[in-house]
N, C-alpha and C positions, 0 to 999 in steps of 0.2 A: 504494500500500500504506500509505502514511506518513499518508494522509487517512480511512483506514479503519478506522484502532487509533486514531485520536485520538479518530473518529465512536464508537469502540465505550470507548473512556476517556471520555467524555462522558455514554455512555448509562448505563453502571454509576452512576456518579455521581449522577447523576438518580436514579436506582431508588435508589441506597442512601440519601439524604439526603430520598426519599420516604418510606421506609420509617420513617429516626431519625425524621421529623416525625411520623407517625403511632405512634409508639412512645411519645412523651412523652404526658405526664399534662396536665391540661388543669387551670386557676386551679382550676376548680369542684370540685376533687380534692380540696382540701386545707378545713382549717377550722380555727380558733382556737375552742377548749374551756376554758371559766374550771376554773381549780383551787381558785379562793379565789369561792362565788358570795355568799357576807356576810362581809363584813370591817367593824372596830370604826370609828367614826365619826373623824373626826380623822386623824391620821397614820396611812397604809394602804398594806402595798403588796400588789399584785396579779399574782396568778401564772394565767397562761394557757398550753396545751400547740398546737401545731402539728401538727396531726397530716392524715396521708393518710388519705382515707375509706375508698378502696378495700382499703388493706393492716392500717391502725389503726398504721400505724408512726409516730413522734415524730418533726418535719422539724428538725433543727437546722440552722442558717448563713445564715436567712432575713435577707433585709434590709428592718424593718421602718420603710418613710418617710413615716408620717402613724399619729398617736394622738392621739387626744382623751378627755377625758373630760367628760360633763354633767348634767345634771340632765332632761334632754329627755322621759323614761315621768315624770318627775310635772310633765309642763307647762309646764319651765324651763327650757328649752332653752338660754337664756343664762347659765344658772349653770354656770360651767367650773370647773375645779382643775388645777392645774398637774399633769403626767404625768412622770417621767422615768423612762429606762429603768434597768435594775439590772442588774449580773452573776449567773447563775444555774450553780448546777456541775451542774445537771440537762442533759444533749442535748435540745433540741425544748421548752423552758420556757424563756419568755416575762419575766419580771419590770418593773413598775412600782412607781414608789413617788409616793403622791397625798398631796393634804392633802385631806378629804372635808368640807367646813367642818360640812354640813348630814346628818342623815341621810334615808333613802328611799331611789327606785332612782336610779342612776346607770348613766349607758349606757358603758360602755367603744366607744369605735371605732378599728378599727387596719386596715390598710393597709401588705400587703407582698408582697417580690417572692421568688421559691421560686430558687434557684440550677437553671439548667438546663430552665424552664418559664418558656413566653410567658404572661402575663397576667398582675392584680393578685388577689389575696388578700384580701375584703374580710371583716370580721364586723361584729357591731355586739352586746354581751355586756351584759348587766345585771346589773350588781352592785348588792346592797343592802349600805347600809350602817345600822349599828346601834347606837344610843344608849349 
């Protein structure tokens, strides 16, 4: 009897942590939407929303561990700017603060992980900056 409740504690188990797995959203759910797409040349910072595709709801508590920013849409790929993140009192906004030396476009790239979903998060936003 005692090997028959354990076989049937096992199977639940399975089915129900089949199920949580297929109930999760999947990386490709979600996307980073610029708030700010021209910001003034020079000291800039930049606001972007996290949002789920499917619902349009704002993701907050993301943890985001890769941001760059370059010059890469006009050809420069090795023109970077220093990025650092900002405190935002918005849920699901994003905040950076750049120095933009040059103006034209600049690509923002970020890289994060969704609390409670396998996969990476990637975008890649262009921001123009302006004289």
């Amino acid at each position: 009897m005692q090997r028959s409740s354990s076989r049937a504690a096992l199977v639940a188990v399975a089915l129900l942590t089949g199920m949580a797995g297929s109930a999760l959203a999947d990386a490709k759910d979600y996307e980073f939407q610029l708030l700010d797409k021209e910001v003034k040349q020079g000291q800039a910072v930049i606001s972007v929303k996290l949002v789920h595709k499917p619902s349009g709801r704002s993701i907050p508590g993301a943890v985001i561990f890769a941001k760059r920013i370059d010059m890469g849409p006009e050809s420069m790929g090795e023109m970077t700017a220093p990025l650092e993140a900002q405190p935002s009192t918005e849920p699901g906004v994003y905040r950076f603060k750049t120095e933009l030396t040059m103006e034209g476009q600049w690509a923002l790239s970020l890289g994060a992980k969704v609390q409670g979903e396998s996969g990476t998060v990637e975008s890649k936003l262009i921001v123009k900056a302006l004289p």
